[in-house]
C-alpha positions in Angstrom: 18.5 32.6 -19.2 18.0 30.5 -16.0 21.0 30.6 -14.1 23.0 26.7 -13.7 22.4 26.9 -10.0 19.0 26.9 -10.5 19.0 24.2 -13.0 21.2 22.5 -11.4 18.5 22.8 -8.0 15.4 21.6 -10.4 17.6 18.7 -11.7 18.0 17.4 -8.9 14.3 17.7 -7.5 13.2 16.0 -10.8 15.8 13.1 -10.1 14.3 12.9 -6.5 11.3 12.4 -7.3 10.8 10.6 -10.5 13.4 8.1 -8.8 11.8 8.7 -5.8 15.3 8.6 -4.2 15.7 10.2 -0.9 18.3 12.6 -0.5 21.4 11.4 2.0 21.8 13.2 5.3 24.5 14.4 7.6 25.3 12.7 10.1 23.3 12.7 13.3 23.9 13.1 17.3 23.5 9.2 17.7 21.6 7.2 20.4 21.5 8.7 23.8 23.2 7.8 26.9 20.1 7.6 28.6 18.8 5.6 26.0 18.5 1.3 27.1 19.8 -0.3 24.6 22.3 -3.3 23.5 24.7 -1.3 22.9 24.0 2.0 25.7 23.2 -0.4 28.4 20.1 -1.8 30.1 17.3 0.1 32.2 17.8 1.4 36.1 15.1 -1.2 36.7 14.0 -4.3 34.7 10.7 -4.8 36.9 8.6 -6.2 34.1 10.8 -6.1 31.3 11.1 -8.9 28.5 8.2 -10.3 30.2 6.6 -11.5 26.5 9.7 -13.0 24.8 7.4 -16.1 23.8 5.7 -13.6 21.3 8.9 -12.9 19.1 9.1 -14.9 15.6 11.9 -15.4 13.2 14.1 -12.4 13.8 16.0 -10.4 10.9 18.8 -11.7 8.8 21.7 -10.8 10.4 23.5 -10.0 7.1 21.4 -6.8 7.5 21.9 -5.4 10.6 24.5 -3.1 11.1 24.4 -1.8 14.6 24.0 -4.3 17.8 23.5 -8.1 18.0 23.2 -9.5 14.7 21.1 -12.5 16.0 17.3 -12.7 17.4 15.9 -14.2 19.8 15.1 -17.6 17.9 18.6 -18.0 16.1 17.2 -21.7 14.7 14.2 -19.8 13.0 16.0 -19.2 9.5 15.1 -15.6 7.8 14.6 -15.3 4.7 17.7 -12.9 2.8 17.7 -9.2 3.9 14.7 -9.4 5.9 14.8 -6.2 8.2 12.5 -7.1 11.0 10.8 -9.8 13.2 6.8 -10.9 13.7 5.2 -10.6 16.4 3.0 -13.9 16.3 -0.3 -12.4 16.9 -3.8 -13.7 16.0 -5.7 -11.9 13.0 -7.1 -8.8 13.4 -5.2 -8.3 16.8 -4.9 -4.2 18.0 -1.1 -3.3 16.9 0.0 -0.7 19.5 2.7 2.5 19.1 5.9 0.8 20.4 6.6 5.0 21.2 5.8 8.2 19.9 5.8 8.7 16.3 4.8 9.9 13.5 3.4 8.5 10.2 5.7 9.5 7.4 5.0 7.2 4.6 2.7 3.9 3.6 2.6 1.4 0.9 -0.7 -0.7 0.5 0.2 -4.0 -1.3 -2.8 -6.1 0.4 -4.0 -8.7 -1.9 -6.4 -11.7 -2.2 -3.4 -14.1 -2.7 0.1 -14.6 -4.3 2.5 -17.1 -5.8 5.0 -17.9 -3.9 7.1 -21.2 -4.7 5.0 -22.3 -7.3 2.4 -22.3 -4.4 -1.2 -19.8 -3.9 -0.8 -18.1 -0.5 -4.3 -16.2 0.4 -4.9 -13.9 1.6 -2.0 -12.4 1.5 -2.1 -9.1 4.2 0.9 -6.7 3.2 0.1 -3.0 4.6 3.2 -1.3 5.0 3.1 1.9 7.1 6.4 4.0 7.9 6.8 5.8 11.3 9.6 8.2 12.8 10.0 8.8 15.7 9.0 11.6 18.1 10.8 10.4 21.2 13.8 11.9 22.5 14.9 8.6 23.7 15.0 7.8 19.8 16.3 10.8 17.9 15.8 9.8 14.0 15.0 6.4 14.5 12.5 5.0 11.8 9.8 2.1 12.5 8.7 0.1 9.6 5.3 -2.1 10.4 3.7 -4.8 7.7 1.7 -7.3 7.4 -1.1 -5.4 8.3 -4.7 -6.4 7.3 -5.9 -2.0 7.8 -5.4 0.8 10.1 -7.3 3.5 11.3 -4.4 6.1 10.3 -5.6 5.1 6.7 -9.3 6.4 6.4 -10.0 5.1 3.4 -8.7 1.6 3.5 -11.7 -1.0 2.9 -13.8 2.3 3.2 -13.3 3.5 -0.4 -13.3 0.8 -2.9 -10.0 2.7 -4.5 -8.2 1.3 -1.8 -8.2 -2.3 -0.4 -6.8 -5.2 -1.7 -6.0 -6.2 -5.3 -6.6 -9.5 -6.8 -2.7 -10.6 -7.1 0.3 -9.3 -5.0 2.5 -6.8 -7.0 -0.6 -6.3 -9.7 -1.1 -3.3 -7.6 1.0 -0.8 -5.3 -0.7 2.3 -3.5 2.0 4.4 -1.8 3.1 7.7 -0.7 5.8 9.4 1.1 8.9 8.2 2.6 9.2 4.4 2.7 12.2 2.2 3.5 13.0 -1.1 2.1 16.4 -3.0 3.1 19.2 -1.7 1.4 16.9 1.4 -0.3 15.3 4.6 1.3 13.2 6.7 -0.9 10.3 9.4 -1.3 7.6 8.0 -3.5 5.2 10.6 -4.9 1.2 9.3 -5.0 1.5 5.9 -6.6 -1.5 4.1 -7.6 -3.9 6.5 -6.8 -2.9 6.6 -2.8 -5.2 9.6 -2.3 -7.9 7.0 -2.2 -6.5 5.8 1.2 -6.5 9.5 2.6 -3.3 8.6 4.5 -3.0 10.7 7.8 0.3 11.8 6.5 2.3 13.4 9.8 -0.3 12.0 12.6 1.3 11.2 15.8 0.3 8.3 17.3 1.5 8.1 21.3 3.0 4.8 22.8 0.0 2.2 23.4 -1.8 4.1 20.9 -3.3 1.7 18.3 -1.7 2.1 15.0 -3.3 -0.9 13.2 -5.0 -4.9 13.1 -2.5 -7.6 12.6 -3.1 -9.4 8.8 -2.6 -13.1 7.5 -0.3 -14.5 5.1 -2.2 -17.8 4.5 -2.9 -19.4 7.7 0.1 -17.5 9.5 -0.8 -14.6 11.4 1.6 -12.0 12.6 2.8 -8.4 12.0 6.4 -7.7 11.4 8.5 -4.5 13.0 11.5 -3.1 11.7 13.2 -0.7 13.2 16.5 1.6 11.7 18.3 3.2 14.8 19.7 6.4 14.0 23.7 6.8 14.8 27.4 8.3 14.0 28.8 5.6 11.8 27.9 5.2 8.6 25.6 2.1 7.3 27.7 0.1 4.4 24.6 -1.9 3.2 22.8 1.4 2.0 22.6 2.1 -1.4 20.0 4.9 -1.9 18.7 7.0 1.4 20.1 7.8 4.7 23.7 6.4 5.2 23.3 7.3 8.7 20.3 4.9 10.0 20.9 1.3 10.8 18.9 -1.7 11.1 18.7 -3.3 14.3 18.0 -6.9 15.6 14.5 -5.4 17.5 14.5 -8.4 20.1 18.2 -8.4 21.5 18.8 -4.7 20.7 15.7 -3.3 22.6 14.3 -3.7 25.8 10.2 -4.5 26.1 7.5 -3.9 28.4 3.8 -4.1 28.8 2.1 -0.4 28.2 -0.7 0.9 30.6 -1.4 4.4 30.8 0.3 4.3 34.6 3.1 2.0 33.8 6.4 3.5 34.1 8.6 3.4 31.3 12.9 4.0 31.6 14.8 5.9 29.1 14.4 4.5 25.6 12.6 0.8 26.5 9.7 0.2 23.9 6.3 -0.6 24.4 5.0 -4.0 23.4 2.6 -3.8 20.6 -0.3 -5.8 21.8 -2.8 -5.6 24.7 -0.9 -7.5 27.5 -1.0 -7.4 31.4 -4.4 -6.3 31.5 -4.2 -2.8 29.7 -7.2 -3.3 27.1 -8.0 -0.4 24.1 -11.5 0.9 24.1 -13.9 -1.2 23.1 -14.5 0.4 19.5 -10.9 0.3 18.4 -11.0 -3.7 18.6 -13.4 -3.1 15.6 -11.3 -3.4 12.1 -13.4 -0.3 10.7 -12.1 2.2 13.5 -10.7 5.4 12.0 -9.0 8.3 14.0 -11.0 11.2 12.8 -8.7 14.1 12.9 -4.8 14.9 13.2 -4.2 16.2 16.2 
């Protein structure tokens, strides 16, 4: 006879998975003190900081965010309900830089040749997902959510293999794998869709300035939307499945922003901007869609 604790232990592994609900966890330390921040306070120096606020689009809805400001930095662009993050308005196929150091924990390839939106055909329609955590001690815990992607190099087979690449209508088609998190909903998703195809670099760290991906279209609009969920004490109200602990933030009035360059100095906790800027330039062969990194490091 297998005893009830163990049942009890594969129950809920078989839940986990086939509802690819993530598991809730303890609280956590919180954001350091050292950490700039809305709500720690601002940098010892702000030489060139918030230097690129013209970049920022529509911000998230602030019914979401549950730690800091609720508004962006453009309070008369309207979200749309529950959106978790802002665009950077960047032309197609722009570099998208490592804000920080983190890791790749999760992706969800939903790129497709057009959808229906308001009766209306939007294509293309670029909607890589790829989910980050961070390996900064400025940001214990803190996750990063980046879409609206047209590919990245952490994916080596996206537009490589044929498996993986975009489908003919959005939602006809979703390739995923590992932890992903949506607005009100964290889960682990097991290989959907046949993910291997994409050969994910699940658990590559990618360092600040680092380039994690090319910027995608939806229709004629070109951008790439961040989210980020800030790790802390309190607990998050909004959450229904996941990690009661993490919060979305507003990412333009809760973080400070500055230009990366391999010598630029960076304060406790300030974030990279993700795009070339100031004269810092990636190699030559990572402005080239088809860049892959070739190993984990």
């Amino acid at each position: 006879m297998i005893p009830r604790i163990l049942l009890l232990t594969l129950a809920a592994i078989v839940i986990s998975l086939g509802g690819c609900t993530a598991p809730s966890a303890p609280p956590v330390t919180g954001i350091p003190a050292t950490s700039a921040s809305a709500i720690t306070s601002p940098p010892s120096s702000m030489e060139g900081i918030n230097t690129q606020t013209q970049v920022f689009g529509a911000g998230a809805d602030p019914n979401i965010i549950t730690l800091g400001p609720r508004v962006g930095s453009h309070p008369d662009w309207t979200p749309y309900p529950n959106k978790y993050g802002m665009e950077f308005v960047l032309d197609y196929a722009t570099p998208v830089l490592a804000p920080i150091d983190m890791v790749l924990v999760g992706f969800s390839n939903r790129n497709a040749n057009y959808r229906i939106q308001s009766g209306e055909k939007v294509s293309p329609f670029d909607d890589l997902m790829l989910c980050f955590e961070s390996a900064s001690p400025d940001w214990p815990g803190m996750i990063i959510v980046v879409y609206h992607l047209f590919t990245s190099p952490l994916l080596l087979g996206h537009n490589q293999n044929p498996d993986c690449g975009e489908c003919e209508e959005w939602g006809s088609r979703v390739q995923q794998q590992g932890r992903l998190f949506f607005d009100v909903n964290d889960i682990v998703s097991p290989e959907k869709g046949n993910a291997s195809s994409c050969d994910a670099l699940l658990g590559y760290t990618v360092k600040r300035g680092e380039l994690i991906g090319f910027a995608g279209s939806v229709g004629i609009y070109s951008s790439v939307s961040f989210c980020f969920k800030v790790s802390h004490t309190s607990e998050n109200p909004t959450v229904k499945k996941g990690n009661r602990y993490l919060h979305w933030v507003q990412p333009s009035s809760f973080f400070y922003w500055k230009c990366y360059g391999p010598h630029a100095d960076f304060p406790g906790g300030v974030l990279a901007y993700p795009f070339e800027c100031e004269g810092y330039q990636l190699p030559v062969e990572q402005h080239d869609i088809d860049f892959k990194y070739t190993a984990n490091p």
